[in-house]
C-alpha positions in Angstrom: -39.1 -0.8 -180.6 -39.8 -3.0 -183.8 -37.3 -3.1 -186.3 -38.5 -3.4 -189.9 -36.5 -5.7 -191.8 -36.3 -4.7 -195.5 -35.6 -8.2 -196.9 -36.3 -8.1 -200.5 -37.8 -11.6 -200.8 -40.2 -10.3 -203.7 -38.1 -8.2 -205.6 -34.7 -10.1 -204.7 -35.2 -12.6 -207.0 -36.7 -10.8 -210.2 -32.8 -9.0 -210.8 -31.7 -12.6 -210.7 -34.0 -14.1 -213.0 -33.4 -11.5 -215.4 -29.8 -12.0 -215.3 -30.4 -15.7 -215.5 -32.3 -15.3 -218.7 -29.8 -12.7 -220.2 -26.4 -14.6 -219.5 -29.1 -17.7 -221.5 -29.4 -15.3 -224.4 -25.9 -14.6 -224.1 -24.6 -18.1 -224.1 -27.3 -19.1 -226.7 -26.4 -16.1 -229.2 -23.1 -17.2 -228.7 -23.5 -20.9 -229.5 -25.5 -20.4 -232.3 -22.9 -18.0 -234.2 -20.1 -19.3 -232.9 -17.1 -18.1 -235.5 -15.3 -20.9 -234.6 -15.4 -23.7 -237.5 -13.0 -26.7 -236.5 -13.3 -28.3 -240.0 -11.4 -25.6 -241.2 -7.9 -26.5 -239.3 -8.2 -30.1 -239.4 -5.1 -31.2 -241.1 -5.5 -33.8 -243.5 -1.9 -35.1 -243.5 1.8 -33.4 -245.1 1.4 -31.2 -248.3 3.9 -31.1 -251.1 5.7 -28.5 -249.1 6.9 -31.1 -246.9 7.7 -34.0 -248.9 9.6 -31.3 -251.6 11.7 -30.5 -248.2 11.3 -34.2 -246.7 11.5 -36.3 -249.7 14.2 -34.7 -251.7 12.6 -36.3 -255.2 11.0 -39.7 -255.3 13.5 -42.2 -257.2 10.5 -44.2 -258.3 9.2 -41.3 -260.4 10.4 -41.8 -263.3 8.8 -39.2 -266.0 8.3 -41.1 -269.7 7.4 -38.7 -272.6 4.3 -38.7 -274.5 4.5 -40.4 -277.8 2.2 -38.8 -280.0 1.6 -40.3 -283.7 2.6 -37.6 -286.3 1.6 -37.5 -290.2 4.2 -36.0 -292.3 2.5 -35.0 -295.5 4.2 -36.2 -298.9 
């Protein structure tokens, strides 16, 4: 008795090719509109909050009032 062998050597391969190309429109779709924008957390160094809280004033700051000419009429 011969045994037919249902080997899918022809149509094994197609499901896998198309999976291959979706999961490269996946990944590509996904690369391309990627949300994910780095530049926006890239700190930059300590903001006023912390020196306010860090500092506790700068002695060398030393504020000097504007002197601004005046003309008195007579």
């Amino acid at each position: 008795m011969k045994q037919i062998a249902r080997g899918y050597t022809s149509h094994g391969k197609e499901p896998r090719i198309l999976a291959d190309i979706a999961e490269f429109v996946q990944n590509l779709a996904r690369s391309l509109f990627d949300p994910y924008r780095p530049e926006l957390y890239y700190m930059r160094g300590p903001g006023p909050k912390w020196h306010a809280k860090h500092d506790g004033g700068s002695a060398a700051y030393h504020p000097v009032p504007v002197l601004v000419r005046v003309r008195a009429k007579r």
